[in-house]
C-alpha positions in Angstrom: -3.0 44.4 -8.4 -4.7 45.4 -11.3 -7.1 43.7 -13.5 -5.8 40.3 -15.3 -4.5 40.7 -18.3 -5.9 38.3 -21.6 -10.0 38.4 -22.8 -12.6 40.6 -21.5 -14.1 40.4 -18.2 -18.1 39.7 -20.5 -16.3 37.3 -22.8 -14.5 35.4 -20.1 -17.8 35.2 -17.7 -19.8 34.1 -21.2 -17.6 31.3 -21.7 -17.9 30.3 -17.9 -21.2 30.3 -18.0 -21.5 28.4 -21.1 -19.2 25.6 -19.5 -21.6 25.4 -16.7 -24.5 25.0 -19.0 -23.0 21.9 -21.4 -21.8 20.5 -17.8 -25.5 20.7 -16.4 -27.4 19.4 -19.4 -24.4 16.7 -19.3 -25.4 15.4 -15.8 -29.0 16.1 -15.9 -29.3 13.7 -18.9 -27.6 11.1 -16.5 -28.8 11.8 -12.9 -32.5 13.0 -13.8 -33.0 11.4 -17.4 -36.7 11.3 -17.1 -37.4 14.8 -16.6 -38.0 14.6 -13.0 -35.8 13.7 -9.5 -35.4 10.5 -10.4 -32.2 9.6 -8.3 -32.0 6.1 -8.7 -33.0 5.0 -12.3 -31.5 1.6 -11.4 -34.3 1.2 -9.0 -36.8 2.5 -10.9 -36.0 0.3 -13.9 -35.8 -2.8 -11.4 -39.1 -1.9 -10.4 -41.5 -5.1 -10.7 -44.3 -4.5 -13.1 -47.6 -4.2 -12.4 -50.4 -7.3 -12.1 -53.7 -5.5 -12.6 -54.1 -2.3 -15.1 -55.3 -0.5 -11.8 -51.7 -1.1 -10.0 -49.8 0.8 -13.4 -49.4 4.4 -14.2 -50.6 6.9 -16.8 -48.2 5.8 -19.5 -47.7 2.3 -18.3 -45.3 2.9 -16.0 -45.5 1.0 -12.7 -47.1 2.5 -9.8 -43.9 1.5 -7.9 -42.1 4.0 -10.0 -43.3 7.2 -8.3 -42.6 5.4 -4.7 -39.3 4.7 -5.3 -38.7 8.3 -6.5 -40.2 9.4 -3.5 -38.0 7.4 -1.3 -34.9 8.5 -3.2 -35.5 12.0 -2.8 -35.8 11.6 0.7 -32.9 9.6 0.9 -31.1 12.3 -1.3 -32.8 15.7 0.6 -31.2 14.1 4.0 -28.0 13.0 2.7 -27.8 16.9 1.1 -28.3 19.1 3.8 -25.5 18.7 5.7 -23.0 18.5 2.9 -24.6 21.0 1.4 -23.4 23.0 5.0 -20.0 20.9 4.5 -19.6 22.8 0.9 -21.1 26.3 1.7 -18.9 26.0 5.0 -15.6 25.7 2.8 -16.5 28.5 0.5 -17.6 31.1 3.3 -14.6 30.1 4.8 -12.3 31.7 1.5 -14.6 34.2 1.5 -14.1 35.4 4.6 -10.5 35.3 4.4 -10.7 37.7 0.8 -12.7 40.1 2.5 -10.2 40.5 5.7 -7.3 40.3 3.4 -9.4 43.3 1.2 -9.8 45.7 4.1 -5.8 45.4 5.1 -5.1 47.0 1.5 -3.5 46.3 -1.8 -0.2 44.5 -1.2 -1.9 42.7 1.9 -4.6 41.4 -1.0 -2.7 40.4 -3.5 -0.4 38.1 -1.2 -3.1 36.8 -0.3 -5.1 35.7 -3.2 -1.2 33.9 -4.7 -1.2 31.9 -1.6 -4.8 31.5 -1.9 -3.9 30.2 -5.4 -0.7 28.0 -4.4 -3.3 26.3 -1.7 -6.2 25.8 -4.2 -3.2 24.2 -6.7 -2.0 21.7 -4.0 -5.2 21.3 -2.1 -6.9 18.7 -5.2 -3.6 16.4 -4.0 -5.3 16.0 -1.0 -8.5 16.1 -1.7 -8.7 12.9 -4.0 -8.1 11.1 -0.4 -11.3 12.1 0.6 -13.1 10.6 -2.9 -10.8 7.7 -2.5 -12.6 7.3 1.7 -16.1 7.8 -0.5 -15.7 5.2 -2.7 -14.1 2.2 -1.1 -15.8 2.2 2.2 -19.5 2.2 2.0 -18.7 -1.6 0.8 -17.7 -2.7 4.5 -20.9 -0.5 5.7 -23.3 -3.2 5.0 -21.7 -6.6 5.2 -23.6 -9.6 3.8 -25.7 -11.4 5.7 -24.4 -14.2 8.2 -21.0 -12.3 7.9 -18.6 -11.9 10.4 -19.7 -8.0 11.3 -16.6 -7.8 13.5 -14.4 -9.1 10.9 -15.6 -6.6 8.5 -15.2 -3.7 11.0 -11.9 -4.1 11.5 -11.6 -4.3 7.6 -13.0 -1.1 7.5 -10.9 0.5 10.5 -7.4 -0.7 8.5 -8.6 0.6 5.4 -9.4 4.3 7.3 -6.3 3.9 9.1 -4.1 3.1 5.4 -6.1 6.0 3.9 -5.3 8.1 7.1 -1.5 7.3 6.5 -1.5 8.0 3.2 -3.2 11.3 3.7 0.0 12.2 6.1 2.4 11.5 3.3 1.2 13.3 0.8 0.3 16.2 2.8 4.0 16.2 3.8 5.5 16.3 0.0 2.4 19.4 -0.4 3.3 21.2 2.5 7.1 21.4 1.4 5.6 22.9 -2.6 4.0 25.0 -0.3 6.5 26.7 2.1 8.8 26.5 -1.4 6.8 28.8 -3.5 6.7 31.7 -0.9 10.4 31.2 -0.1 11.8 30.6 -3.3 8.7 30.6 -6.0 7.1 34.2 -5.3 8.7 35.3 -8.7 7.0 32.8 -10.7 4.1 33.9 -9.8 4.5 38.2 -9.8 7.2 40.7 -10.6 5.7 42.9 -7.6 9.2 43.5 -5.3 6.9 44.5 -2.4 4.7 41.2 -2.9 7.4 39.0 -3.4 9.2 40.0 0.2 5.8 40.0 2.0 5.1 36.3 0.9 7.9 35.1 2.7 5.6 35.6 6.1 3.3 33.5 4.8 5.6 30.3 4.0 4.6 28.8 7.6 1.2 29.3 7.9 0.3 28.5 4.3 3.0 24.7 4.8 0.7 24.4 8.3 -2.5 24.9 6.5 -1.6 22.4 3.8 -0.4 20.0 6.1 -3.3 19.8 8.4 -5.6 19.8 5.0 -4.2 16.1 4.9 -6.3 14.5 7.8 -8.7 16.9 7.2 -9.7 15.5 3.8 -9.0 11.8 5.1 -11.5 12.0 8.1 -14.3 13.7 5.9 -13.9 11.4 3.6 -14.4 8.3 6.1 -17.4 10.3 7.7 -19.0 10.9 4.5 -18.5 7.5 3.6 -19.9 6.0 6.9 -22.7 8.7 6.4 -22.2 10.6 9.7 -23.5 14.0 8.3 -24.1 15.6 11.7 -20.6 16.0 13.0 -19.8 17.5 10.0 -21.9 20.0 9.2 -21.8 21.2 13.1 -18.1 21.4 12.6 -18.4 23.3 9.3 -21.4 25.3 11.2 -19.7 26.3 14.3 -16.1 26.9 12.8 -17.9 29.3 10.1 -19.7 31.2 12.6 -16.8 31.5 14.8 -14.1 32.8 11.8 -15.4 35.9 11.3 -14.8 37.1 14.6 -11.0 35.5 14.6 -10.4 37.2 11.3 -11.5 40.7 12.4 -8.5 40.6 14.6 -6.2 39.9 11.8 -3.6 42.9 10.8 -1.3 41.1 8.4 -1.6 38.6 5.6 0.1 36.6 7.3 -2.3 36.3 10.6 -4.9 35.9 8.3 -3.8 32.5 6.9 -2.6 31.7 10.4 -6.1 31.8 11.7 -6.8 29.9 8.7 -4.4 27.2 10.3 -6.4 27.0 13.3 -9.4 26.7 11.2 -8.1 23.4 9.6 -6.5 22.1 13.1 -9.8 22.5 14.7 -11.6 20.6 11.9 -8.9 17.8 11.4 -8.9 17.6 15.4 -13.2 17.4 15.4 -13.2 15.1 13.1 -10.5 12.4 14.0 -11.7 12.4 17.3 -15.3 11.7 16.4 -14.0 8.9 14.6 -11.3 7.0 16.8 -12.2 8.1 20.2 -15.2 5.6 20.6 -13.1 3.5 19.0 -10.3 3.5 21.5 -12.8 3.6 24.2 -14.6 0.3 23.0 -11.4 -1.5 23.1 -10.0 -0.1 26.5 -13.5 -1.2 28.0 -12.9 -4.8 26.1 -9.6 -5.3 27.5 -10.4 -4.1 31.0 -13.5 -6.5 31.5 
């Protein structure tokens, strides 16, 4: 594998990095578009004025202003710690996997960054479950008062469950794309004879991988949504810490992606236990008394 072919190495890493700057100012003129970490303008602009001149601020700004900030940042600095652990956990993850790949040599490499690629292609199929989770349930999270908070649980348990569903079908259809490109595919994506017949070991571990990335995505979605933060950035932690030592044992591509698979059936297992278990439990103690 040589060096990809098209514009220079400086001109492509200028352009990236002049994408990332119109994206920042973008978002920084919507999340902070007083100049400060102000995380919930709604709030702030909501804010009741003040009665005496003592109560306002320097510019006429209530006083309320700067306590609000304060108490979204708070909000915001617990909330981003352990999904700041979920994300770096995901990345270290890849990363780990490139470097073992790296050491096993060229050919081991590059079949490993096109399957790398095929996952990161299919992988946004399945991660839109988990946005989908984020966005629809914090609704059922806090019902209106005098509401039926059972009523609304079990709202919230069917829409989890649909989601969960959902998350197994599609991850079906990507697994198949995904054991198809290394079978039948590999020439779409190099000429390399050598590559081409090593990617078919990785057809089953890259289909398991995708597969179990379905309920992976649907259960971090619902615990992100229901703001359980701990169990998933101890999951992310402990798995992270743990994969470097699985991958040093690694020899082929291929065993490299299939430690990858544990990696995602330990998460999706973590996770969908921490949500239904108590569940289950609640109801077998509800039907036994």
């Amino acid at each position: 594998p040589g060096g990809a072919r098209g514009a220079p190495p400086a001109a492509t890493l200028f352009a990236q990095y002049a994408g990332t700057a119109a994206l920042l100012r973008a978002v920084r003129a919507r999340i902070v578009p007083r100049g400060g970490l102000g995380l919930n303008p709604l709030q702030l602009q909501r804010a009741p004025e003040a009665s005496s001149p003592q109560e306002a601020g320097p510019l006429g700004t209530p006083s309320t202003e700067s306590a609000a900030s304060s108490i979204s940042v708070r909000g915001f600095l617990r909330f981003a710690a352990p999904v700041l652990t979920l994300v770096l956990g995901k990345l270290v993850c890849f990363g780990f996997m490139t470097s073992a790949a790296a050491r096993l040599g060229e050919v081991p490499l590059a079949v490993h960054q096109l399957t790398l690629s095929t996952y990161f292609f299919l992988s946004p199929n399945l991660e839109v479950i988990s946005q989908t989770a984020q966005s629809f349930l914090p609704q059922y999270i806090g019902p209106p008062e005098g509401a039926d908070t059972a009523s609304w649980r079990r709202a919230e348990d069917r829409l989890a469950l649909r989601l969960l569903r959902l998350s197994l079908g599609v991850a079906c259809a990507a697994a198949a794309a995904a054991v198809a490109v290394p079978l039948w595919g590999a020439r779409l994506l190099t000429s390399d004879p050598t590559v081409i017949s090593a990617m078919v070991e990785l057809a089953r571990p890259l289909g398991l991988a995708v597969l179990l990335t379905g309920p992976v995505c649907a259960s971090e979605g619902v615990l992100l949504a229901r703001r359980m933060l701990k169990p998933l950035s101890a999951v992310y932690l402990s798995s992270v810490l743990a994969l470097p030592l699985l991958l040093s044992r690694a020899h082929t591509a291929a065993q490299v992606w299939t430690t990858f698979m544990w990696f995602q059936l330990f998460r999706g297992s973590a996770f969908t236990l921490r949500l239904w278990l108590p569940r289950v439990i609640d109801a077998f103690r509800q039907r036994i008394l």
